[in-house]
C-alpha positions in Angstrom: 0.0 0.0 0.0 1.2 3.4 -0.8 1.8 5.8 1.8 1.8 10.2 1.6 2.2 12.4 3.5 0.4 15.6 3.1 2.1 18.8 4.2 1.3 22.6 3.6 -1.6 21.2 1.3 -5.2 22.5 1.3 -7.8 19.6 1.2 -11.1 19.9 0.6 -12.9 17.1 -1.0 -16.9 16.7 -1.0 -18.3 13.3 -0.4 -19.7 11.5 -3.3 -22.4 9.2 -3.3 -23.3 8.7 0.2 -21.7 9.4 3.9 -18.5 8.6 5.5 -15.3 9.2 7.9 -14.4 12.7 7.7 -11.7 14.8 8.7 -12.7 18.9 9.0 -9.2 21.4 9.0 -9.0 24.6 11.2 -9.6 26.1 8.1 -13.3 24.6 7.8 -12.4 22.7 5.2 -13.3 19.1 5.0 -12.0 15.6 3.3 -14.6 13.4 3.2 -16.4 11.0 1.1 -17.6 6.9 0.8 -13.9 6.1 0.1 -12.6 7.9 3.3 -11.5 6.2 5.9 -9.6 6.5 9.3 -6.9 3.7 9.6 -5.2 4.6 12.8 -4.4 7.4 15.3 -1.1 8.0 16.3 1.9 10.8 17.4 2.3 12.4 14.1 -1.6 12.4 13.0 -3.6 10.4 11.5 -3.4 8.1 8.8 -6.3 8.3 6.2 -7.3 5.6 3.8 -8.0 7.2 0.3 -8.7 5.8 -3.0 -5.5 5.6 -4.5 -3.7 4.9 -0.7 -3.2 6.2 2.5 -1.8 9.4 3.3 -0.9 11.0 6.9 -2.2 14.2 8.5 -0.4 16.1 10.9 -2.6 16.5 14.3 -1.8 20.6 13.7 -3.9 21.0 11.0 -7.0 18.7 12.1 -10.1 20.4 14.3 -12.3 17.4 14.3 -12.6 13.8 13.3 -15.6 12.3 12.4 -16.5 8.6 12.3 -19.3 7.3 9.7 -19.9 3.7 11.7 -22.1 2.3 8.8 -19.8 3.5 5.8 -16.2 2.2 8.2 -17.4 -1.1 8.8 -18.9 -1.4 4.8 -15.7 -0.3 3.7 -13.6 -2.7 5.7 -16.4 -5.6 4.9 -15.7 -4.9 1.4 -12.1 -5.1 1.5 -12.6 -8.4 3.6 -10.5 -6.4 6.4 -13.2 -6.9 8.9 -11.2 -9.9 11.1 -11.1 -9.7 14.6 -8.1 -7.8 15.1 -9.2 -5.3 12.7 -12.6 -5.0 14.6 -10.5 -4.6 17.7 -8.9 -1.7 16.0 -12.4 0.1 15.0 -14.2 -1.1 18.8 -10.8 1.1 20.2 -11.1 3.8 17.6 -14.9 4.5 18.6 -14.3 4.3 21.9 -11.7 7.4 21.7 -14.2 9.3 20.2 -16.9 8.4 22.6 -19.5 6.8 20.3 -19.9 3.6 23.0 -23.3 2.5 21.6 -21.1 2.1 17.9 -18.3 0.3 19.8 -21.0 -2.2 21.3 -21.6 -3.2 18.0 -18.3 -3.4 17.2 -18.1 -5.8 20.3 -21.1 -8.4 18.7 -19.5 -8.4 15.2 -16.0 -9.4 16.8 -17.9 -12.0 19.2 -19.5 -13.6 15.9 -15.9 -14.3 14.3 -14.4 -17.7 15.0 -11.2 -18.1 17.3 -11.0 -14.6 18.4 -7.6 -14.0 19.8 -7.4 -14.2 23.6 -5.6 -10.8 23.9 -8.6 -9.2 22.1 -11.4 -11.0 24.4 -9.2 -9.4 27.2 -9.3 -6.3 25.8 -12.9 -5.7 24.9 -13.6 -7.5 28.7 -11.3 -4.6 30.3 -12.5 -1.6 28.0 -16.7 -2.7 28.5 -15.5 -2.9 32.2 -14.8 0.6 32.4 -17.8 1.8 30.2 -20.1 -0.7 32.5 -21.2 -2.7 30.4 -21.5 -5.7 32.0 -22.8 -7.8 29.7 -20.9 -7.4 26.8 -17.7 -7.6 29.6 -19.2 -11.1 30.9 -19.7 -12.4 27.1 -15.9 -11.8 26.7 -14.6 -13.5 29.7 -17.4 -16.5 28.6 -15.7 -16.7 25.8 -12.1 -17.4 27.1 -13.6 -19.6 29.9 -15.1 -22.0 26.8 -11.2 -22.7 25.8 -9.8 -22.5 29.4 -12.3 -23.9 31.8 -9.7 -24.2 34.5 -9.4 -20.7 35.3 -11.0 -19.6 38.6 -9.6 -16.1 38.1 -11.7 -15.6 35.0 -14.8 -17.5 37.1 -14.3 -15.4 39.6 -14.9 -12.2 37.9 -18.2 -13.5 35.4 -19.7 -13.8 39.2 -18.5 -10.6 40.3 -20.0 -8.8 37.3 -23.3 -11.3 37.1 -24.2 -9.0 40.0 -24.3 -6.0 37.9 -26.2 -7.6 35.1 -29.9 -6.4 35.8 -32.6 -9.0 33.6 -34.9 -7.3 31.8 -38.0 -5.5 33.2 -41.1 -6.6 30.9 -43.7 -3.5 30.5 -44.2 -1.7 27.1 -41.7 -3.6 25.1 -38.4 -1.6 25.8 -37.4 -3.4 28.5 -38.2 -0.4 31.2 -41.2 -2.1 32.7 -43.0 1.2 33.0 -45.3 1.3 29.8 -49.3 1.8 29.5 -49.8 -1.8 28.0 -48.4 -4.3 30.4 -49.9 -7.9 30.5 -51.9 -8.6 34.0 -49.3 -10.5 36.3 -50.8 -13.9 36.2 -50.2 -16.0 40.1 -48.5 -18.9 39.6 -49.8 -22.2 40.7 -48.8 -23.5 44.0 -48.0 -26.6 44.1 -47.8 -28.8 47.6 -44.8 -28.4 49.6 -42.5 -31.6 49.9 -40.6 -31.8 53.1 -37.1 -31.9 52.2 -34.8 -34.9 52.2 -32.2 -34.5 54.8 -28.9 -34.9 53.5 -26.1 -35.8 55.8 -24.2 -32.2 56.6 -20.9 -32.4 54.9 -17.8 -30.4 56.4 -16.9 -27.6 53.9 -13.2 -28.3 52.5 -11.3 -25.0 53.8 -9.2 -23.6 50.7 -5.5 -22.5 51.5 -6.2 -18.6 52.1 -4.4 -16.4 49.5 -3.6 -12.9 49.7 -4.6 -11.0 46.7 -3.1 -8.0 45.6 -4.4 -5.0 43.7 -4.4 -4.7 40.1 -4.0 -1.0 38.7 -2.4 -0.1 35.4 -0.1 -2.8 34.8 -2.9 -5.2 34.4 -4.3 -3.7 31.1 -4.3 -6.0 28.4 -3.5 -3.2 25.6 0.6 -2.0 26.6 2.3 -2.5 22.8 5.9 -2.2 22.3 6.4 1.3 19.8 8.2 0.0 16.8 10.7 2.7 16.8 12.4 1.0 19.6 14.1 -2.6 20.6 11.4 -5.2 19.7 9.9 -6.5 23.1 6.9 -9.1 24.3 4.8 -7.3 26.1 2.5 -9.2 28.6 0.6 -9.2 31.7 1.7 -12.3 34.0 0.4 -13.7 36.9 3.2 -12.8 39.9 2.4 -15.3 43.3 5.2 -14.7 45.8 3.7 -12.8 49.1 1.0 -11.6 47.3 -0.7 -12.8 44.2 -1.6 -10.6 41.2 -0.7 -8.9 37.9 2.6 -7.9 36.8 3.4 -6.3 33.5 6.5 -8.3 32.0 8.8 -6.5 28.9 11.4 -9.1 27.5 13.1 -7.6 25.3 16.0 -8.0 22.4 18.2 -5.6 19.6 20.6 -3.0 19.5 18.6 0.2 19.8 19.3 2.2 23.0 15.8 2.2 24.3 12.2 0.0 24.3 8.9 2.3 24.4 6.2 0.1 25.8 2.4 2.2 25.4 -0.7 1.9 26.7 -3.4 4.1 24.9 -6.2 6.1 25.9 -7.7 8.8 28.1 -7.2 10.8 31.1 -7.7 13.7 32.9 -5.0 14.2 35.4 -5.6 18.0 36.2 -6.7 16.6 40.2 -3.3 13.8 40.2 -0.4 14.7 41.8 2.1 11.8 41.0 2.5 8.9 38.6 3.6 5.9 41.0 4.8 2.5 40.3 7.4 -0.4 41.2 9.7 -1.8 38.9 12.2 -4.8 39.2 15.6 -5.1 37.2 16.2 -9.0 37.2 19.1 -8.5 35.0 22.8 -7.8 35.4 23.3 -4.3 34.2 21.6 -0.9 35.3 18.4 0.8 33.3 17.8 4.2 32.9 13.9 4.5 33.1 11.8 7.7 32.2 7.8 8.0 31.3 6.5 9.5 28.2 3.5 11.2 28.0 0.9 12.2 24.8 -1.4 15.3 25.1 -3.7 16.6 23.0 -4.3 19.3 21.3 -0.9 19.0 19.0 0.1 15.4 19.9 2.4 17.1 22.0 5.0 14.7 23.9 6.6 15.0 27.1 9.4 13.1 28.9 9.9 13.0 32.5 13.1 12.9 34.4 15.6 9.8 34.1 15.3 6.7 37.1 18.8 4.5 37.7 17.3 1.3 38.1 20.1 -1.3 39.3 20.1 -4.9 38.8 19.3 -7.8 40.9 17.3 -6.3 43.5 16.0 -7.8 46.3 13.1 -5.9 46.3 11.2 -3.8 43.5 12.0 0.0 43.7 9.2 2.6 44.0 9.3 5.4 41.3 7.4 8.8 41.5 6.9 10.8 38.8 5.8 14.5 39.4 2.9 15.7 37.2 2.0 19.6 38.9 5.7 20.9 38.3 8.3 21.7 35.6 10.8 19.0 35.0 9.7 17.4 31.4 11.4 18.4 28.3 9.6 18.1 25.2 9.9 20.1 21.8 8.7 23.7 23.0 11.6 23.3 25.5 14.8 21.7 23.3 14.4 19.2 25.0 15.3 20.2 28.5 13.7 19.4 31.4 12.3 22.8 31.8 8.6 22.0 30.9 5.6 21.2 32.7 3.0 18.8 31.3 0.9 20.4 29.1 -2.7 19.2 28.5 -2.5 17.0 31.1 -6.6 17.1 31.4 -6.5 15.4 28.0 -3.6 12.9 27.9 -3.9 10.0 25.1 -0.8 7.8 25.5 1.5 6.7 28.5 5.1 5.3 27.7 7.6 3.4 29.6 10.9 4.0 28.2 13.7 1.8 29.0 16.9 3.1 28.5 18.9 -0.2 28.4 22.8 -1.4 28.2 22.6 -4.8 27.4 21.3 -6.2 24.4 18.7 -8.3 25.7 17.1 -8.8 29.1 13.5 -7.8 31.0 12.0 -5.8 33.7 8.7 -6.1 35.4 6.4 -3.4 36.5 3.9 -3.1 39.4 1.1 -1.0 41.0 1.2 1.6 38.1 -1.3 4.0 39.4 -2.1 7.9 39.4 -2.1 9.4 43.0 -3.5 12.5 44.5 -2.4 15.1 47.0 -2.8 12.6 49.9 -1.7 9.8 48.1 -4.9 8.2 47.4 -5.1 6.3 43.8 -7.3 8.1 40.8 
C-alpha cells in the first residue's frame, strides 16, 4: 500500500455518493467522502485511507474527526478487512471518540468471528469494564472460559459482574417495565410443599487462604511495544510470591538504546499529583527509566526525568513521577527538562521507556497508578 504524507496542502474534497469518515481542517475545510476512511491514530496524525492509498495528516492542521460507523465497517467488509483484530482496531477507535453505543456493536460483530484471539477478548472485557457494560464484559470473559475452563480467576470475575447484570424489566416492550400496555401479572400455581430430604451435613473443604493484591495499570491488556524501539513481548503475567496478582512483563532483544512500551487512551489528570509505580531489574546491568507522556491538542509529547534502576534487587523500587511541576522536556523546551506537562486534562498515550545497556534482558512493572495530594489512587 502506498503511503503520503500531506504537508502545507489545502484539502477539501466533497463526499460522493453517500456518507463517510471525515476529517474537518482549522480552516473549515473538510476531506470526506464513501472512500474515506480512518486507519489509525497515532503521534504524528492520523493516517487516512484514500482511493488511491493512505496518506498522513499532521494532528496541527486537524479540528475534528468524524467517524461514519455504517460507511467504516462497509468499507472494511468490502475489502474483507473486517477480522477480529481489525474490529478490535475500529471497537478502540470508537471508543476514543466516545461513540460507546457504535463500539458495542463493534463488540457483537467481533464476538461472531471464529477463534478470536485471547488478547482481544481481554481487551474488549477490560474496555466494556470501564464503560459498565457488564454484559458485553461477561460475554468476553465466557468466551475465554469456553477454551480455558480451569481458570477460577476468570470464574471469579463473570460472578462478580453477574451481580451487575440487571434481567430485563417486561412492561411496554423496551425493556423499562413502565409502559401503559403491560400484560396482568398472572399467580403462579402453588404446588404442595415436599418436606425436604435431609442430607447428611458435609464439612466444607477449607481452601489454603491467599492474599490477593491489587491490580491497577499494569494489568491492562492493551501495553504494545512502539516499533521505533528494541522489539519487546509485552504481557501481563500472573506474579504469586507474598501476594498474588498482575505484573506487567517487557522481555526484550536488539541493539537500539531504548524500548517504548504504550498503553493508549484517556485521562484527565488536572486533580493527580504523581505517577507511581514499582519496577524490578532482574538483569545484570543498570536501566535508565523515564515516562512518556501524549497530550492533545498538537500530539504534543513529554518526557519525565531519568530513574537509575540497578540490577538484581532484592526488592522492587518505588518510582514517582511529578505531574503539577516543571521538570519534562519536550519540543517547546529543546528538549530540557524545563517543561511542565501540558494538557494533562486530556492525555492520550503513557510510555515506559527503558533506556537499556545490554542487548537483551527484561524488567517487570507493578502497581502503576495515578495518585493525588494525599496519596490516594485516581
Amino acid at each position: 500500500m502506498k503511503r503520503f504524507v500531506l504537508c502545507g496542502v489545502i484539502l477539501a474534497v466533497a463526499a460522493r455518493g453517500g456518507l463517510g469518515d471525515a476529517l474537518v481542517f482549522k480552516d473549515d475545510t473538510k476531506l470526506g467522502g464513501e472512500k474515506i476512511e480512518i486507519l489509525r491514530e497515532h503521534e504524528s496524525g492520523v493516517d487516512v485511507k484514500v482511493e488511491h492509498g493512505t496518506i498522513t495528516i499532521s494532528w496541527s492542521r486537524i479540528k475534528k474527526i468524524v467517524i461514519d460507523y455504517d460507511a467504516h465497517l462497509a468499507s472494511m467488509q468490502a475489502d474483507g478487512r473486517d477480522n477480529a483484530r481489525s474490529l478490535y482496531g475500529f471497537f478502540r477507535l470508537l471508543l476514543r471518540h466516545d461513540m460507546l453505543e457504535q463500539a458495542a456493536g463493534a463488540c457483537d460483530l467481533i464476538f461472531q468471528k471464529e477463534k478470536v484471539p485471547e488478547d482481544i477478548l481481554f481487551g474488549v472485557a477490560r474496555q466494556m469494564e470501564n464503560q459498565k457494560k457488564w454484559a458485553l464484559a461477561k460475554q468476553a470473559y465466557d468466551l475465554i472460559l469456553e477454551r480455558k475452563p480451569g481458570r477460577r480467576d476468570i470464574r471469579k470475575r463473570i460472578d462478580e459482574i453477574s451481580k451487575n447484570i440487571k434481567p430485563p424489566n417486561p412492561g411496554n416492550g423496551n425493556g423499562d417495565g413502565d409502559g401503559p400496555n403491560k400484560e396482568p401479572v398472572k399467580e403462579p400455581v402453588k404446588e404442595p410443599v415436599k418436606e425436604p430430604v435431609k442430607e447428611p451435613v458435609k464439612e466444607p473443604v477449607k481452601e489454603p487462604k491467599e492474599e490477593k493484591g491489587n491490580d491497577f495499570l499494569e494489568a491492562e491488556d492493551d501495553w504494545e511495544a512502539e516499533a521505533w524501539g528494541n522489539p519487546a513481548d509485552v504481557r501481563v503475567v500472573e506474579q504469586a510470591l507474598k501476594v498474588k496478582n498482575k505484573v506487567l512483563s517487557v522481555v526484550y532483544k536488539g541493539n537500539k538504546d531504548k524500548i517504548a512500551v504504550r498503553l493508549s487512551g484517556t485521562w484527565d489528570l488536572s486533580d493527580c499529583e504523581k505517577l507511581v509505580f514499582d519496577v524490578y531489574n532482574p538483569g545484570k546491568t543498570s536501566i535508565g527509566l523515564t515516562v512518556g507522556f501524549n497530550t492533545v491538542p498538537g500530539w504534543e509529547f513529554f518526557e519525565s526525568t531519568s530513574h537509575r534502576v540497578r540490577p538484581n534487587l532484592k526488592e522492587w523500587k518505588n518510582i514517582e513521577i511529578g505531574l503539577a511541576k516543571k521538570g519534562f522536556k519536550c519540543k517547546a523546551s529543546n528538549w530540557h527538562l524545563t517543561s511542565e506537562l501540558k494538557n494533562r486534562d486530556n492525555v492520550k498515550q503513557i510510555l515506559l521507556l527503558i533506556y537499556n545497556t545490554a542487548k537483551q534482558g527484561s524488567i517487570y512493572f507493578d502497581n502503576i497508578r495515578f495518585v493525588d495530594k494525599a496519596g490516594r489512587p485516581k
